[in-house]
ROSEMI-183520 format. One line per field, with one value per residue (C-alpha): residue in one letter; residue number from 0; x negated, y negated, z negated. Coordinates in steps of 0.5 Angstrom, whole numbers. Each point is the difference from the previous one (the first is absolute). Layout:
// residues N
residu <- [A; ...]
num <- [NUM; ...]
X <- [X; ...]
Y <- [Y; ...]
Z <- [Z; ...]
END
This chain:
// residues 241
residu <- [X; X; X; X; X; X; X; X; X; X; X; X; X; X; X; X; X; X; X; X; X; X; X; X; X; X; X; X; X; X; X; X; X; X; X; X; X; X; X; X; X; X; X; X; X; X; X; X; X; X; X; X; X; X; X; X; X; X; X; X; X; X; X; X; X; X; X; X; X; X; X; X; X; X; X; X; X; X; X; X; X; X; X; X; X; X; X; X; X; X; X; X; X; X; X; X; X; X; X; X; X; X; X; X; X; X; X; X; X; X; X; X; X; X; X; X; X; X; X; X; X; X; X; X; X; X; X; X; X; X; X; X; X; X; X; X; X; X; X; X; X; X; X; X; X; X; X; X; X; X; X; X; X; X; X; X; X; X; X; X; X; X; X; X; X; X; X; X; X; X; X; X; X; X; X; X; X; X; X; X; X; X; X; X; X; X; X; X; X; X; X; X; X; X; X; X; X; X; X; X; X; X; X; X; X; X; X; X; X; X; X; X; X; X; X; X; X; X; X; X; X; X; X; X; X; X; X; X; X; X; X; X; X; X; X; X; X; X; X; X; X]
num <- [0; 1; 2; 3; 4; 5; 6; 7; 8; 9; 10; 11; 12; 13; 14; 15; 16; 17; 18; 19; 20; 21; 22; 23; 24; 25; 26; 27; 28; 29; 30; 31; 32; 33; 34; 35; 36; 37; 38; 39; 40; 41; 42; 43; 44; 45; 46; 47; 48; 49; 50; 51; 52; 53; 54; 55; 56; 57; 58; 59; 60; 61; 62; 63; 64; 65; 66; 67; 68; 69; 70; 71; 72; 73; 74; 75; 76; 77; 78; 79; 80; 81; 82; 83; 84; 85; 86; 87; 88; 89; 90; 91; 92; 93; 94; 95; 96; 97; 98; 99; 100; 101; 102; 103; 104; 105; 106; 107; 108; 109; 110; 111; 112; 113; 114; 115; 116; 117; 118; 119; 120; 121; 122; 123; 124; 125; 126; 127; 128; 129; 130; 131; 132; 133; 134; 135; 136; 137; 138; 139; 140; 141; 142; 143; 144; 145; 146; 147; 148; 149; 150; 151; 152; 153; 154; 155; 156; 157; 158; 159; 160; 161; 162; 163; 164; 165; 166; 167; 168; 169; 170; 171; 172; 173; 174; 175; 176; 177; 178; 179; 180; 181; 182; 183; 184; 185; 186; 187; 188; 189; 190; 191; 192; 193; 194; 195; 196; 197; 198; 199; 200; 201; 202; 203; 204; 205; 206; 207; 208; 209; 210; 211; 212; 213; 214; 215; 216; 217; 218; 219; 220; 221; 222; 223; 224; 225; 226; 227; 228; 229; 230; 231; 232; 233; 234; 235; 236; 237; 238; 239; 240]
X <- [-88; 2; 0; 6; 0; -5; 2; -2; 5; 6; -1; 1; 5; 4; -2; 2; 8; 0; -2; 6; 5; -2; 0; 8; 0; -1; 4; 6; -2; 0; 6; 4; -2; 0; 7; 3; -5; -6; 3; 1; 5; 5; -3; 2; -4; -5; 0; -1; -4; -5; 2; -3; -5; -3; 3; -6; -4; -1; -2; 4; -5; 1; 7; 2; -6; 5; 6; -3; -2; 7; 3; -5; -5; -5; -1; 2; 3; 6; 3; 8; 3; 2; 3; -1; 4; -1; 0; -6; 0; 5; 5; -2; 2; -6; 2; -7; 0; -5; -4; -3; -4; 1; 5; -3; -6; 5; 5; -6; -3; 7; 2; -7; 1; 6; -2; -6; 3; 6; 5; 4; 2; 7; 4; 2; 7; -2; -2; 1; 8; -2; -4; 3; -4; -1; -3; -3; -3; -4; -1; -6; 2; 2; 2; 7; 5; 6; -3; -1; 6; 4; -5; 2; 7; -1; -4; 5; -4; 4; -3; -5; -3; -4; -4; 0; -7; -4; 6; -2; 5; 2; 4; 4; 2; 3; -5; 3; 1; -7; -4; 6; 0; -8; -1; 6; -3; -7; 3; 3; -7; 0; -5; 1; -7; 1; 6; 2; 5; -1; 4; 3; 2; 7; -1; -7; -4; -4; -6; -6; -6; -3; 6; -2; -6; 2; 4; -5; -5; 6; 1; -7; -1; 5; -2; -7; 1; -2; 8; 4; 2; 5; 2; 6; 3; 4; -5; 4; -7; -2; 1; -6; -4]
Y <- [443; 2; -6; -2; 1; -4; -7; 5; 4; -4; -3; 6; 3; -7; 0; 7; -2; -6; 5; 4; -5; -2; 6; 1; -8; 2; 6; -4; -5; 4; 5; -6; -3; 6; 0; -6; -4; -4; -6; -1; -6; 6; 5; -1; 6; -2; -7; 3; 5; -6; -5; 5; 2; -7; -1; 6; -5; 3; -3; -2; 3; 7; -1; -2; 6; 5; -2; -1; 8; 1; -3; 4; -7; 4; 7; 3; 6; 1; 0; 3; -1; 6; 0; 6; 0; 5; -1; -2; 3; -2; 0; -6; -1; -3; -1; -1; -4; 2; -3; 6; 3; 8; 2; 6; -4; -4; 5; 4; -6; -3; 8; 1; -7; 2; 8; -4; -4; 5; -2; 3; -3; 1; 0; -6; -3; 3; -6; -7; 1; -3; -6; -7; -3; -8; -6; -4; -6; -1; -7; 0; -1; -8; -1; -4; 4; -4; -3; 8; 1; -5; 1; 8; -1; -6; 6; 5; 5; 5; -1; -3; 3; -3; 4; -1; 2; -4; -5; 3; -1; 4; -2; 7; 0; 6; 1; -3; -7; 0; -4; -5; 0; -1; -5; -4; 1; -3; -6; -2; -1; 7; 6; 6; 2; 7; 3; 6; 5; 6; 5; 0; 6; -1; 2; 1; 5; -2; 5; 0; 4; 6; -1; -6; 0; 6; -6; -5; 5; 2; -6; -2; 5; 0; -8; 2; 4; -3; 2; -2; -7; -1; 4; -1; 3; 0; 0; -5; -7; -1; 7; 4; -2]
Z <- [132; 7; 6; 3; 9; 3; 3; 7; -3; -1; 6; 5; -5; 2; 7; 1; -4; 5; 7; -3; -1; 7; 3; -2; 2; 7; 1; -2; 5; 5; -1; -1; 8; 2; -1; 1; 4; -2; -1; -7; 1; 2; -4; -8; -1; 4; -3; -7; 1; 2; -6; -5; 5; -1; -7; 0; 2; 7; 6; 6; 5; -4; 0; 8; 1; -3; 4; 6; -1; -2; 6; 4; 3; -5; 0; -7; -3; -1; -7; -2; -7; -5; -6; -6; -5; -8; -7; -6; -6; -4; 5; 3; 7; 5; 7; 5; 7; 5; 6; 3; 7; -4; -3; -2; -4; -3; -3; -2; -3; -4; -2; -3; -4; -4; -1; -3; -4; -2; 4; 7; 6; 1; 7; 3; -2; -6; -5; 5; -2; -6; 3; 3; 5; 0; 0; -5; -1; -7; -4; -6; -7; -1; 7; 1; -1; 1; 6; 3; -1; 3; 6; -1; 1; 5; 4; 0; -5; -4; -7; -5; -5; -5; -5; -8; -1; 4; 4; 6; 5; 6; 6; 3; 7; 5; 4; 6; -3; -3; 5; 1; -9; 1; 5; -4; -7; 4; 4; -8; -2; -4; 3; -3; -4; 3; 5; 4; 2; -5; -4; -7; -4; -3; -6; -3; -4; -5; -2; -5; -3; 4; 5; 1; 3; 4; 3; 0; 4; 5; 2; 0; 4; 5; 2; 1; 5; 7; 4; -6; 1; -6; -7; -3; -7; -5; -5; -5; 0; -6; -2; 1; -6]
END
C-alpha cells in the first residue's frame, strides 16, 4: 500500500499555494496605488484589494511595503494589467486577467496553456461580449435572508439571488454601487463571507467526461501561472464532473 505525501511534503505544497496567492495579492495592491493613489480611503480599488489581502491573512507591513513601492517611496518593479481572451473545449469561453513586467513571457505562457489543453486563444473582444462585469457579495447557506434583502435594496443593490441547492445567497451590484452596497451591508451587521468585483458569463455551458476535464486542467493551468491574476469562464459550475 502506497503512502500518502509527507507532512514536509504537504506543508511546502501548501506554502508555495499561500506564496502564489500573495504574490498575485501584491500586484493587485500595487497596481490599484499606482493608479489612483495610495490612499485607500480614496481608492476603492485599493481598498479591496487590501480587504482581501488581509482576509488572506496578509500582514499590514507587507501590504504598506507594496503601496509604498507603487507609489514610489520604495523602489519596486512596475507592473501593467493584460486581458487575454479564447475558448476551452467544448466551446467554453475563458477570459484571462494579467499583472505582468513581460508581455512576452506571459503570453507565451498563457498560449501555450490552452494549446496544452486543447483550446485556443482568441482575439480581443472575442469572447468578453459574452460576459457582464459586476459585484457580488456572497452569504453562506443559512444566512438571513429576509434581512439581506432588505438591507440589499436599502443599499441600493440590483438584485438577490438566492440559490436552491444550498440556500446560498448572493448580493449583485454594479460595479460602481459595490463598495457603497458593501459598507451598507457591514454597517447593517451582515458581512459578506466572500465580495468582489468579477465577471459572470450570460449564459452558462455545461460539460462532462473527457471535455470536462480538459476544462478543469485549462482552468487550473491558467490560475497557476504567476502573471495571471483571475479566470473567468462560462463553464456551467457544477458541470464539469
Amino acid at each position: 500500500m502506497g503512502r500518502g505525501p509527507s507532512i514536509e511534503a504537504r506543508k511546502n505544497a501548501s506554502d508555495a499555494k499561500r506564496g502564489k496567492v500573495f504574490t498575485k495579492l501584491i500586484r493587485e495592491i500595487g497596481v490599484a496605488a499606482r493608479g489612483g493613489g495610495g490612499d485607500p480611503a480614496n481608492n476603492p480599488r485599493l481598498r479591496a484589494a487590501m480587504d482581501k489581502a488581509l482576509a488572506s491573512n496578509m500582514s499590514k507591513d507587507v501590504i504598506e511595503r507594496a503601496i509604498k513601492k507603487a507609489t514610489g517611496e520604495l523602489e519596486g518593479v512596475e507592473y501593467e494589467e493584460v486581458r487575454y481572451e479564447g475558448y476551452a473545449p467544448g466551446g467554453v469561453a475563458v477570459i484571462v486577467d494579467c499583472l505582468t513586467d513581460n508581455r512576452v513571457r506571459t503570453v507565451a505562457d498563457v498560449r501555450h496553456a490552452f494549446s496544452k489543453c486543447g483550446g485556443n486563444m482568441g482575439t480581443e473582444g472575442s469572447v468578453a461580449f459574452m460576459f457582464k462585469r459586476l459585484g457580488v457579495l456572497s452569504y453562506e447557506g443559512g444566512a438571513d435572508e429576509e434581512r439581506i434583502t432588505e438591507a440589499a435594496i436599502e443599499g441600493g443593490a440590483d438584485d438577490v439571488v438566492v440559490y436552491s441547492e444550498d440556500g446560498a445567497i448572493d448580493v449583485v451590484t454594479a460595479p460602481e454601487s459595490f463598495e457603497a452596497v458593501k459598507q451598507a451591508m457591514e454597517a447593517a451587521g451582515l458581512a459578506p463571507g466572500y465580495a468582489e468585483v468579477t465577471f459572470r458569463a450570460d449564459n452558462d455551458i455545461a460539460v462532462s467526461g473527457e471535455t470536462a476535464q480538459q476544462v478543469r486542467k485549462l482552468l487550473g493551468m491558467l490560475e497557476d501561472l504567476d502573471d495571471v491574476q483571475n479566470v473567468y469562464s462560462n463553464a456551467e459550475p457544477g458541470g464539469e464532473d
